[in-house]
Every structure is written in C-alpha cells, then in structure tokens.
N, C-alpha and C positions, 0 to 999 in steps of 0.2 A: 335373230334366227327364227322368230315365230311368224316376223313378217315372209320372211323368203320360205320357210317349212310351207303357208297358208298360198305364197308364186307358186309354188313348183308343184303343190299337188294341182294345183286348180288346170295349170300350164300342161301338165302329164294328163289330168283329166281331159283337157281339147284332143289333145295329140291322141288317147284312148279314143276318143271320137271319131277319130278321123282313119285311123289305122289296125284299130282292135286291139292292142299289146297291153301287158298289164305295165304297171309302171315299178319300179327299183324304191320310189317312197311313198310310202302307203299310208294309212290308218285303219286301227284295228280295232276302233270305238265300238264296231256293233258287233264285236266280239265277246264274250265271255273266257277269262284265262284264269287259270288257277294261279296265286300269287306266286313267283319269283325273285330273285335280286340280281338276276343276270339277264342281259339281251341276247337272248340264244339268237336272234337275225343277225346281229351283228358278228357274232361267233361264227356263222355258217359263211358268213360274206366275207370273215377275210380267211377262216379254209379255204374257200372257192382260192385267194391270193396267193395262200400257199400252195396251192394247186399250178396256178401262174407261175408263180417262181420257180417251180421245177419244170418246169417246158423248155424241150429240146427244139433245137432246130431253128426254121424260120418260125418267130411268130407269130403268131394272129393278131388281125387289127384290131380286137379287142380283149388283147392281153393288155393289163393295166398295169402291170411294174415298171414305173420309167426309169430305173436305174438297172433293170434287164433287157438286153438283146439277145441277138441271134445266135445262136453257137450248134460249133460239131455238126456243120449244115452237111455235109456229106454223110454220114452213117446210110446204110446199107436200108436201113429203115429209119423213115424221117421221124420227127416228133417224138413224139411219147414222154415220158416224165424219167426225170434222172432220180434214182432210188431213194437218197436221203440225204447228206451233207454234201458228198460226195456227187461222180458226173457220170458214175455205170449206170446202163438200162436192161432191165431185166422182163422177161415179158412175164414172169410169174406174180410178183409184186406190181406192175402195171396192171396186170390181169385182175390179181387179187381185191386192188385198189377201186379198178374201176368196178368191182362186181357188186362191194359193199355200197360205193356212193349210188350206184346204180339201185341198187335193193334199198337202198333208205327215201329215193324219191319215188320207186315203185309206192310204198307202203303209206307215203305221207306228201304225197305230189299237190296235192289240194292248198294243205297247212305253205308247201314251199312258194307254192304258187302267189298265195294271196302275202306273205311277203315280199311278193318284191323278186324272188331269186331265183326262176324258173328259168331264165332264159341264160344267166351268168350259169346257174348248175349244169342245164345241159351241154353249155359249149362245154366247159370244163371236160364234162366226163364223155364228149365225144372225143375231145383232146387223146384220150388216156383209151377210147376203144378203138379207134382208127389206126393208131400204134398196133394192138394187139391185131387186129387185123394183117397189118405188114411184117407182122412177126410170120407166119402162116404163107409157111411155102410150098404147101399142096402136099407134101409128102414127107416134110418135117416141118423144123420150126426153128426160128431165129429164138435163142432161149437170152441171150447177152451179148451186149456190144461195149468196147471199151478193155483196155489191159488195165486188170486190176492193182499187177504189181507197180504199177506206174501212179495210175489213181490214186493210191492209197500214199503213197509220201509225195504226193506232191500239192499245196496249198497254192487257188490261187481261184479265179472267176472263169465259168463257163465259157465267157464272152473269148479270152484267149488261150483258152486249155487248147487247144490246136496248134496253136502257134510253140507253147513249150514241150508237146510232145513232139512234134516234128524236129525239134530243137533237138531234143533227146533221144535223136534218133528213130522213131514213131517216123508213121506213111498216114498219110492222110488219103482214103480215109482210113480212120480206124478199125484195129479187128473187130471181128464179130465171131460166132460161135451156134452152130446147131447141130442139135438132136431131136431125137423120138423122145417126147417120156411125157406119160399117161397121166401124170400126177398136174404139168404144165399144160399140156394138150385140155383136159379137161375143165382147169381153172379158166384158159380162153374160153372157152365154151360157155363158161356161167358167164363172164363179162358180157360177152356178142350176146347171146340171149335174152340177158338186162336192156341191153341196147334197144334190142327188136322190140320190145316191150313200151317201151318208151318213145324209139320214134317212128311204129308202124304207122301211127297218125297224121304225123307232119309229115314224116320225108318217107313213105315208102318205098322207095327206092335205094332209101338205105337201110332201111331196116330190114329188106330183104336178102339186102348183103348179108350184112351180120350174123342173120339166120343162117344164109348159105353156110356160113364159113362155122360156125357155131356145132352147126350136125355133124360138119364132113369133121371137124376137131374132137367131136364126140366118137363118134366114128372110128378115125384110128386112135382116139386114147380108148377106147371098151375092146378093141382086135390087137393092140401090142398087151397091155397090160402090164408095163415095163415103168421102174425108175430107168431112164435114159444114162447115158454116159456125158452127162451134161459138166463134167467134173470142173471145169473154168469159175463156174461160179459155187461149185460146195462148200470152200472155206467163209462165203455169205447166206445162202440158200442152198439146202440140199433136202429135198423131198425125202419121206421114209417110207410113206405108203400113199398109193393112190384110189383105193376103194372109196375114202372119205369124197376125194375129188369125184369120183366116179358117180355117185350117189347122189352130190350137190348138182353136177351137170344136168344127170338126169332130171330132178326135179327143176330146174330151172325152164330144159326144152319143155318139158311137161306144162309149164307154167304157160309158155311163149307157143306152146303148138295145138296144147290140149289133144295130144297122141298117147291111145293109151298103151304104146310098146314102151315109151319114158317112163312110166311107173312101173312098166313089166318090169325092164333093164333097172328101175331102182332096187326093185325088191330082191332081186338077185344077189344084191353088194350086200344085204344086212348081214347075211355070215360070217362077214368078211371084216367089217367094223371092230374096234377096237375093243379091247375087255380091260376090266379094272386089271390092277398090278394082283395076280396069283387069286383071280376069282373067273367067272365063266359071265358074269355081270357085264352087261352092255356099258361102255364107259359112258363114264356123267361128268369126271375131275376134267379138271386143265382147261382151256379155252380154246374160242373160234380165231383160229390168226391163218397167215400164209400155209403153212405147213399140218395146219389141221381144222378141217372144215367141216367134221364130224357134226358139231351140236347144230351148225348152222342149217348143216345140208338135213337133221331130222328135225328140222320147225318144218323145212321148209314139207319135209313129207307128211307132217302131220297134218300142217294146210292142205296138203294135195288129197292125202288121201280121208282125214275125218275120222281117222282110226284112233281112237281112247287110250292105246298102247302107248303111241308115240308122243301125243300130248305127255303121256305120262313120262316117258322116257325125255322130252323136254323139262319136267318139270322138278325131276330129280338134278337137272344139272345146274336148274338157276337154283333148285334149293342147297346147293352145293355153295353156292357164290352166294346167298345170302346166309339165311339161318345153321343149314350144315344138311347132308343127307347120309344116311348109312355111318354114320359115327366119323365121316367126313367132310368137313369145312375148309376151305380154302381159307389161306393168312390175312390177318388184317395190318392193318398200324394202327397204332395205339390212337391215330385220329380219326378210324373211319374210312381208311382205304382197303378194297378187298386187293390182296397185292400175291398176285400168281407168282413172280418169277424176278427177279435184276433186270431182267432185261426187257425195256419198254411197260413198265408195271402198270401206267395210265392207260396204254394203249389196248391193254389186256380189260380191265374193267371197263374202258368204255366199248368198247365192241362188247362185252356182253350186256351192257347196259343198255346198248343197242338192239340183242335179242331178248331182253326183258321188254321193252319198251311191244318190239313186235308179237310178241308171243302174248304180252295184257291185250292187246286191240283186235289180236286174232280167235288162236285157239283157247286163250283162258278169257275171254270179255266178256263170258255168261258168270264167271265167278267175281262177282265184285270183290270179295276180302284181299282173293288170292292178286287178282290184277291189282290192286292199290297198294299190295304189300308190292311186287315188283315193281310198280315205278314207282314209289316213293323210293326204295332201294337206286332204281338206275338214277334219277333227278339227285341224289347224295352221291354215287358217282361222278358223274358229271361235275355238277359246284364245287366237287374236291377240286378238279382240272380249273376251277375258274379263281378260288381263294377259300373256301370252305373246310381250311386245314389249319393245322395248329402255326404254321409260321406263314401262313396268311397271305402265301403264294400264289400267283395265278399262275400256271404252266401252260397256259396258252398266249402267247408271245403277243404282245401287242394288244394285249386286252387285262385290264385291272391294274391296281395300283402296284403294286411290287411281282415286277417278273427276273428270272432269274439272272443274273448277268453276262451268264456265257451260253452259248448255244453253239453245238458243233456243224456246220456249214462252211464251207470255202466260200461262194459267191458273196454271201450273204455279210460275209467280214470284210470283202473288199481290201482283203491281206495283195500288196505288192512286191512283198521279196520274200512269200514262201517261208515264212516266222510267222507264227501262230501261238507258239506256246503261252505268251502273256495276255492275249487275249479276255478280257471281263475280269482282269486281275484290275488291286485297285494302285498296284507297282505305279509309279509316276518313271516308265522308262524314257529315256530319251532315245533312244536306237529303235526299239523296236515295238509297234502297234500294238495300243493296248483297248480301244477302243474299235465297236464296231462302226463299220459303213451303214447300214443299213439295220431298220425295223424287221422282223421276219413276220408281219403280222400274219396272225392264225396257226403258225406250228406249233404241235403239241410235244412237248418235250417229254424224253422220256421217263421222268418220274422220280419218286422219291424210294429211300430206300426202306427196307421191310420195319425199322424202328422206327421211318416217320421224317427221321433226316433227309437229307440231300446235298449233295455231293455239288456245289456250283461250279464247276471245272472242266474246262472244253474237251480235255483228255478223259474224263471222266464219260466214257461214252454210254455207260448205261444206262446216266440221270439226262446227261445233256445232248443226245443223240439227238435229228430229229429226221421222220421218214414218211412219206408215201402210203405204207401200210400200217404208220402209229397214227394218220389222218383221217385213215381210213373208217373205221367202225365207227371215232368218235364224230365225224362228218354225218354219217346214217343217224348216229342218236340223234344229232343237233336237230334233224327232219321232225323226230317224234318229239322233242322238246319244243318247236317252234307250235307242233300243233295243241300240243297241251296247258303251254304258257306262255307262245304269242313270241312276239319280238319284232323287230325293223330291223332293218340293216340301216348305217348311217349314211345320210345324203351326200356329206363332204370326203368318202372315202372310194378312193385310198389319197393320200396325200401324194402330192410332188414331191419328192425329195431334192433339196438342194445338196452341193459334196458339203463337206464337214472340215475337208483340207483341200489346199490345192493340189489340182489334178495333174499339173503338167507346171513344171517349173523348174528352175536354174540354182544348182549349188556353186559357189565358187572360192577360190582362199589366192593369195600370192605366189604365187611359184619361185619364183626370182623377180630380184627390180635391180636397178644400177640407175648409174648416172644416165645412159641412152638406150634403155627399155625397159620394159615391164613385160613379165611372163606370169599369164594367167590359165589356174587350173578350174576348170569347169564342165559341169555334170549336168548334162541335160533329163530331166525325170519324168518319168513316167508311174504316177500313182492316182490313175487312174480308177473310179469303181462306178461312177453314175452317167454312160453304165463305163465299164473296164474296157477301152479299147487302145487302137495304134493310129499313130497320124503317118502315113506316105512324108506328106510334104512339111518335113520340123526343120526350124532354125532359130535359133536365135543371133540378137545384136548385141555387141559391147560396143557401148560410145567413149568416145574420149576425147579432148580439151585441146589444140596445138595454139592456143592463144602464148604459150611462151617463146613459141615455134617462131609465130607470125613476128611478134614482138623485134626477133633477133635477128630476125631478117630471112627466116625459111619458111620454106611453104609443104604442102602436104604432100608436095614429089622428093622432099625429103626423108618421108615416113616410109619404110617396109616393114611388111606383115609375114609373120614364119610361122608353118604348123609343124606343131612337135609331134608328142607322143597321143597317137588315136586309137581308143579300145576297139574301133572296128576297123582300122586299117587290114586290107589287103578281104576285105568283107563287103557285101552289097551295101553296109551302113556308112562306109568312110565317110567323113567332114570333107568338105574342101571350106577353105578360108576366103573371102574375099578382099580385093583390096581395098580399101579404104571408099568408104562410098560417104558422101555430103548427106549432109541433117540439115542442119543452117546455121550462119554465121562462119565461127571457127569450131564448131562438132561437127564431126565425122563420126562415124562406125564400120567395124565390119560385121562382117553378117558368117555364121557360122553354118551351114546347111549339111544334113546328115545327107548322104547318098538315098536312103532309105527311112527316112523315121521309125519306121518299123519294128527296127533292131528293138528301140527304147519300148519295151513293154510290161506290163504289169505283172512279171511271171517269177521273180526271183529274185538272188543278191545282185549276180552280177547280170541283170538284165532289166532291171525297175531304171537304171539312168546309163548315160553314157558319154565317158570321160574323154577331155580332147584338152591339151594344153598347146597356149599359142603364146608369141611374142609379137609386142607390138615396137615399133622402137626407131632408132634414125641410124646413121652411123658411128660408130664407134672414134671416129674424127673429128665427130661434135660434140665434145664434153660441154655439160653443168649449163644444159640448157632444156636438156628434156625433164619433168617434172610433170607426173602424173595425180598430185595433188588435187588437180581440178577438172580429173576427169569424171564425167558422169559415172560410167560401171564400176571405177575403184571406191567409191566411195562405201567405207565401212569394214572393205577387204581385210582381210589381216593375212602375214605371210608364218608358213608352217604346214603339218602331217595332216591325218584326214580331221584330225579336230578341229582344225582351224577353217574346215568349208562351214559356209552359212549359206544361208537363204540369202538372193536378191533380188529384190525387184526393180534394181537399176541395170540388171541383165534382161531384154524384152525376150521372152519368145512368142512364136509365129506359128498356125496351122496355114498354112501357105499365104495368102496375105495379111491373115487374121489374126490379132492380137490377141494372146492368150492367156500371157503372162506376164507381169511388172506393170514398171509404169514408162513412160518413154520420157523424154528430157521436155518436151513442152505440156507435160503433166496427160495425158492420154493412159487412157487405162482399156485393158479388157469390157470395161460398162460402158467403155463409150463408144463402143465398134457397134455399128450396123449393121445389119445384111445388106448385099444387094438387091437394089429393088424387084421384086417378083421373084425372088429366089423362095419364097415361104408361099404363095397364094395357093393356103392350103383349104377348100371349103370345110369350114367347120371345126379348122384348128385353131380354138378360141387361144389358147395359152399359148400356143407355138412351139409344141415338142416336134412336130413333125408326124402327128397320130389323130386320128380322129377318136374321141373317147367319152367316156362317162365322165370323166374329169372336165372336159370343156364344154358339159354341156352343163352342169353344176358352176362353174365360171361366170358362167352368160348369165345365167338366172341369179347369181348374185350380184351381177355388177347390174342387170336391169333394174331392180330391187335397192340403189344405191348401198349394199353392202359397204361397209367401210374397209373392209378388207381387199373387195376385189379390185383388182388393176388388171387392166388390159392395156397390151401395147398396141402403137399406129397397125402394126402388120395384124396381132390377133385382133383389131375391129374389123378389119377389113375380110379376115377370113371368116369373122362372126357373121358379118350382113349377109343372111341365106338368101334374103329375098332381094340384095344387090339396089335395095332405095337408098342407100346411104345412111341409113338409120338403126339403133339397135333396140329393138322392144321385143314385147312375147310374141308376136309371129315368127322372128327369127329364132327364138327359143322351139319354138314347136317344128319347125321345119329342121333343125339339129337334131330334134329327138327323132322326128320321121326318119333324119338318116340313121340315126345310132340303130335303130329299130328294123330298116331296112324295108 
C-alpha cells in the first residue's frame, strides 16, 4: 500500500499539473495537528456517502454507492435527499441540512480543501440546494413530497418504492404538498445564501440564482410571518415559531450581500426571540436543530455585527452545554455525553460542538483559555460519536471497531418482503432477514440513552434512527476538526459491494409425480438489493432426462407440457410454458417466461417471487416408463407444503438471454456469461459497473503498481486504455483522472 499510496500521489501531482484540481489523496507532513485517534477525513468522506445514499431521483455520474440507483424519478421536484430511513422529502430538513454543511465549509473551506474533499463536499451539497431551489415556486413552496401514511409501514428500497405504491393503489407521480410558512421559507433562504457564498467564484451564474431565490424567500417569509398550513408533514416537522428562522436568514444575506437593511431586519426579530421558561432572559438552554435556529442564527450576528452583547449572549449558551450557566447545565451520561433530549442525542451535541468549534476561531479567538476550553469540550463530543464512551461504540456506521448492529433505514437493509422486525437481531431465522445488505458508511445514529445505554433495536428509533439533519451539524464539526487535527480521507473508498445472497433465483418442491408425469411447484425470486431492481425479460428452464423414453421406443412428440396454477394469471405477469425445447443428447427443457418479469419485485411477501406450477409427463396409456429419476431439475426435489421448497440451482434462470442463476447441465454458470462484445466500451469504466468514478480510477493505479488485489477484466482494460495504445501505465492513469476532474 505504501508503494501505490507514493503512484497515486505522484500520478494526482502530474494530473494537478496539468489541470489545477486538488487531488482526493493528500499528505499533510508540512502540517502541524494537534494529536488525535480518529481520521476526521475519513469521517467527513463517507458523511459526504451518506449524503449519496440519500439522493433522490436520477443520479449523478458521480454518486458513488454502487448498490444505489435511481428512484421516484418523477416527483414534482427532482433530487434532493430523502429525510432519513425512510423515502419523504421535505424542503425544511433539506434546507436545514444543506445550510449547516454549507456553513461548516464556509468557516473551514481551506482545512477541507487541502484534504482532499472540496470538490466531493461541494457536489454534495449542491445536491441538497438545487432541490431547495425547486422546492420554490415564486409564491409558495413545495414543503413535502411522498404519502407519509404509506411510507411509514412499508419496508423496502428507493430503487422500487414506486413500483409498490402504484401497486397499492398510489399514481405515480407521487403527491406533493405546498404552503406559505415563514419558518420554511426562511430556512431556504439560509441554505441559497451558503450556496452563493461558496459558488460565487466558480459558477456565477449559479450563485446568482441562489441569491435570487434566497432574497425573494426572505422576502415573503419577513411579509407572511406565518407558521403555514403545512399540516401533511406535523406528525414529523412542525415549526413553532419562525423569528429564530427569520434572524438566521437575515444574518446569512447579510453575510452573502453585505446589505446593511439584513442587519436592520435582523435586529428587529431580537424581541421576538425566545426567553428562558418563566424569566424575561434571552434563551441560552436547548439546541441549534431544524426547529430552532436561535443560538446559531446569534453567533452568526455576533460575527456580523462585533457587538460584546451577543458574543456574550453566545457564550452563556455553550456555557450551558459545557460547565453550566445561571444554575443551568444541560444532562450528561455518566460517560461524557452532553445529552439534550431521546431523541437524536448525538446529533444535538454535535451541532453544538460545531458552534463551539466556530465561535473558538471567531468571536472568542482573542481569548485563548475560553477558546481551548470549547473545543477541547466539542473534540470530546465528537470522539464520543467515534468510540470514546464506556461501551466503546462508534455510532458513526462504517468507521471503528464495534458499531451498532441495527440501524433504521429501508434501502440500506436491502429487506425484499417488507419484514424488518429481525433485522441486527442475532435470531438464526430461517424465514425471515436478519442480516443487513449493505454498509451505511458515515450515518450517525441517533445515540445513546441519558444513563449511557443504548438501545440496539431497529424499532428503537430514537437510538437507531439515522437522518439528514443528525448529519448535519456533525458534518460542519468534522470541517473544524479536520482543520485542527488533520485527516485524509481513504484512497480505496468506497468499496464495491458484491450481494451477500442471491439476487434472483428459483424455489422449487414436488407437487405431484405418478407413473407418467411430474408436477412441479416453482418460485421465481426476486431479492434483489445491489442495487434492488425488476428484469422485463425473466425466465427460467427445467431440464429433464427422456433417455427411458428413447430406451422404450418413444421420442419427445411423446412428451406434453401443461401449466397449472399461476400467481399472475389473467395479470401483465402470466407464464406461458414452452414446449419442450433440445439441450443435447436426450435433455430437453422447457423454458418458463413471465409475460412481465416485472411482477417479481423486491417489495413484499407476496411479491419478492412468483409461483407457477407445471406438469411435465407423456400419456396416461404409457404406464412405468416415464421415471424422472434422471432428470437434471428434479434432482434433490422433495414432494410436500411450502416446507418442502428449497433452493435450485438445477432450475437456470435468464435476464433475457443472460444467465443468472444455477448452473446448466453441461456445468455453465452465471461467471461464465460474457457480454456481448462492445456492449461495455465504456471510456474509463476500469471495473465495469457501468459508471465512470473514483472507484476506477483507484482500480487503474493499483493494478499499474501490480497490486495483488487488483484484477481487471478483458472489457475493463480496454475501457482503462485512455490513450487507446494498447497499453496500461500512468498516462492512462492521469488521463482518467483528467476525466474524473472534468
């Protein structure tokens, strides 16, 4: 690894030569960091993942989850990021979301920069403002898209949530839902502004949008002044007051315009701010989240304006959250965690660990005691979320030795029949999934409980929840922790996932046999998750044997083929049967082909496979000759109830000509199918997903380097050779990265 670490930067340094881009692996030798035991790069690099993995819509060529596609491509507004385990999009938590990653690279864009993660953070969180953007329809606003009472009991992957709502009577597209309300209207307003700040320089022309849309959002949330009638989503988000909103806007355009009517209109809201419970005290308790943006929105005026007041009035809140203020301390655990509330406890300390981090480097950086006492405080937040607690947890998924084993997420479980309950249990069920699909690398889960416990239970939503806006604040710290103690992100990440079980394959048991046929029951499946999708064109083959046939003097115009009972008869899925079609020798098959493959999808019980019973057999005239003994697909059969179906892989199935499943009778397997030639000549798809990515270009540079790991197939050298000499070395390494780089 030290060989290919010493290729890739040297390889990234030409390509910086040539192109000006910073590169993804760095070294930070002529750096100075304060010591650590965590890689905050690598933390913020797969946040950026979980940022991916909640992307709606079509996605981007350089979305890197290869076990996610596309989904809910028609919503009303494209993209944006689906809320948290769950596939609702909400533009307030979008909003929210984007505004804090947006204000953590604001404040430490340098530190982010010189790892590595400048250009992955920004897609990201253009991802998530270009959404809010389309939320914004001049005279309201798209506030939720998605039926919640439908979302919420139904378990299954983004990729075919459309296909089981339409099922369930749902129109595609799905509803959506707008209002007025000042509370939402202004939290867009901080997002867009972050935006303009950030890409006035590269892309002005979007960042002029942003703006646009920013003021005119500021605009009518300062002239309704209204919680809306947004009521579709209250029993998830429901705003209380919007002055807090109203205050952080302002100071954000302020930020983004340097207009002094932005801090006019701030100072007008102060009255209006919250007060301690039965005192006239400017509140200092509780936390920066979605629904109160109080402390954030007065750092952020303290910067603006340099007024002593408000410093001050920040400084009673974080001394709230650490030592105590006014004979008030927020709760801890008995380890070390400041712990606000049940619900998302992590996500609450780390976003203020996050205004700790910004308030040392800003308005308190003349007071060294005070600054070193807040982030030594936020940096022991933080490490709680990585392992630095009594049961030695890391609750950010995909990072450190022991994470917790269940995490609430539909896609991410890769569940095919809508059963979830046993999920991360350590139950050995035979029926029903207990294991997940997929890594969720970088969600922060929500936390442990007020004594310290935790709750590891998928149902347990308020340890194991994971969202959007619990990423959010801890995302902005990761900014100031990279700049205070460094980090890389890793070269070989994200991995490739391969599936964990078969994806598409054949149940079958005996139905009936006799002397002159055999009736077989069989279940085409679909448990699909890398990623979860439908094949159009499903079939499969049962072969079988007529050498006793031939023997007695009959031939295979003796054999008829009869379909029985089909779960999707008189449906676009029906089977038809075929007749007996030649293999070689004396094997035969028929071929079983769904109207629709489609039917079979990863959405439920009765929709993960789909049952069709057939008879194979001769006449009833020709006794104690037929003997299915030596047929290839019966072999292992047993006759009986649904117990008696097993797995076969002497049952093939087919994505139209393509071998998918089993094995075939002259030993042919799914690994030995090729593509057609020229079907893959994809420039720069080193591995052959079908993507051009970070992943392949990491590939290249270790199999140059003779990596012992790396393997490329005939197709991915051919898509490797950029420069088309037939050859693979570090010029076609640097000419990939030119493309990644654009």
């Amino acid at each position: 690894m030290k060989k290919f670490a010493a290729f890739a930067v040297s390889a990234v340094m030409a390509v910086t030569g040539l192109c000006g881009s910073a590169s993804p692996i760095i070294n930070n030798d002529d750096a100075v960091y304060a010591e650590s035991n965590y890689n905050y790069g690598e933390a913020l690099q797969k946040s950026m993942f979980f940022y991916e993995v909640q992307q709606a819509g079509v996605l981007p060529d350089w979305n890197e989850v290869t076990w996610r596609d596309d989904s809910v491509e028609n919503d009303v507004v494209a993209g944006g990021w689906f809320d948290a385990g769950d596939h609702l999009k909400f533009a307030l938590t979008n909003a929210y979301s984007a505004t804090l990653l947006g204000w953590g690279l604001i404040e430490y864009r340098d530190a982010v920069k010189k790892a590595g993660l400048e250009e992955l953070y920004l897609n990201n969180l253009k991802w998530g403002l270009d959404y809010v953007v389309g939320c914004d329809l001049g005279d309201e606003i798209v506030y939720m898209i998605g039926e919640g009472a439908f979302d919420h009991v139904w378990w299954g992957s983004a990729e075919v949530y459309m296909r089981k709502y339409v099922l369930k009577g749902g129109e595609d597209p799905r509803p959506y839902y707008t209002c007025k309300d000042s509370s939402i209207e202004a939290q867009m307003a901080c997002a867009l502004a972050t935006g303009y700040i950030l890409f006035k320089d590269s892309d002005p022309a979007l960042a002029e949008k942003y703006l646009d849309h920013a003021k005119d959002l500021f605009e009518r949330a300062d002239a309704e002044k209204i919680i809306g009638e947004d009521t579709a989503e209250h029993s998830y988000y429901k705003p209380t007051t919007f002055y807090d909103d109203l205050l952080f806007a302002a100071n954000w355009l302020y930020k983004a315009t340097g207009e002094q009517s932005y801090l006019d209109k701030a100072e007008s809201y102060i009255p209006n701010l919250g007060k301690e419970e039965q005192s006239i005290e400017m509140k200092f308790s509780w936390g920066h989240c979605w629904d109160d943006t109080m402390q954030g929105a007065l750092l952020l005026y303290a910067q603006n304006t340099g007024e002593a007041q408000w410093s001050e009035q920040v400084k009673k809140h974080l001394e709230y959250w650490t030592t105590g203020y006014g004979g008030k301390r927020v709760q801890y655990t008995p380890d070390g965690l400041a712990w606000l509330f049940q619900w998302g406890s992590l996500r609450h300390a780390t976003t203020t660990a996050f205004l700790a981090e910004v308030a040392s480097d800003t308005i308190f950086k003349d007071d060294a005691d005070l600054s070193k006492k807040y982030k030594d405080w936020a940096k022991s937040q933080m490490d709680y979320c990585f392992g630095d607690n009594d049961l030695g947890m890391s609750y950010v998924l995909g990072m450190g030795d022991k994470n917790p084993k269940s995490f609430h997420h539909r896609t991410a479980s890769g569940i095919h029949d809508d059963h979830w309950n046993e999920l991360g249990t350590d139950t050995e069920s035979k029926q029903w999934q207990t294991e997940y699909a997929h890594v969720l690398y970088g969600a922060l889960e929500g936390g442990p409980n007020q004594d310290g416990s935790f709750t590891d239970q998928i149902a347990s939503y308020q340890n194991t929840e994971v969202a959007i806006d619990y990423n959010a604040g801890f995302t902005a710290a990761l900014c100031g922790m990279i700049e205070d103690y460094g980090g890389e992100p890793l070269a070989d990440f994200p991995p490739t996932e391969t599936p964990k079980w078969a994806e598409f394959l054949v149940k079958a048991s005996i139905n009936q046999a006799s002397g002159s046929y055999t009736e077989i029951k069989a279940y085409a499946m679909n448990h699909s998750a890398w990623p979860a999708r439908v094949i159009k064109d499903l079939s499969y083959n049962y072969y079988f044997d007529i050498t006793e046939l031939v023997d007695a003097g009959y031939s295979i115009a003796d054999v008829k083929v009869q379909k029985g009972t089909d779960q999707h008869s008189g449906d676009e899925g029906a089977a038809t049967v075929s007749d007996p079609i030649h293999y070689k020798g004396n094997i035969y098959y028929v071929k079983i082909s769904l109207g629709d493959g489609r039917v079979v999808m990863p959405t439920g019980q009765s929709e993960h496979r789909s049952e069709l019973q057939f008879r194979i057999g001769i006449p009833d005239t020709i006794q104690n000759v037929w003997d299915p003994s030596n047929d290839y697909s019966f072999k292992d059969l047993v006759q009986g109830g649904e117990d008696a179906m097993i797995e076969t892989p002497y049952i093939t199935m087919y994505d139209g000509d393509k071998l998918i499943w089993g094995t075939e009778p002259d030993g042919k397997t799914p690994d030995d199918y090729t593509e057609p030639s020229g079907d893959k000549n994809i420039m720069g798809d080193v591995n052959n997903d079908g993507r051009v990515t970070t992943a392949d270009y990491v590939l290249l540079c270790k199999y140059i380097v003779k990596e012992p790991s790396a393997e490329i197939t005939k197709q991915g050298s051919i898509n490797a050779d950029m420069d088309e000499n037939g050859l693979l070395n570090i010029f076609d390494a640097i000419l990939l990265k030119r493309l990644l780089i654009k």
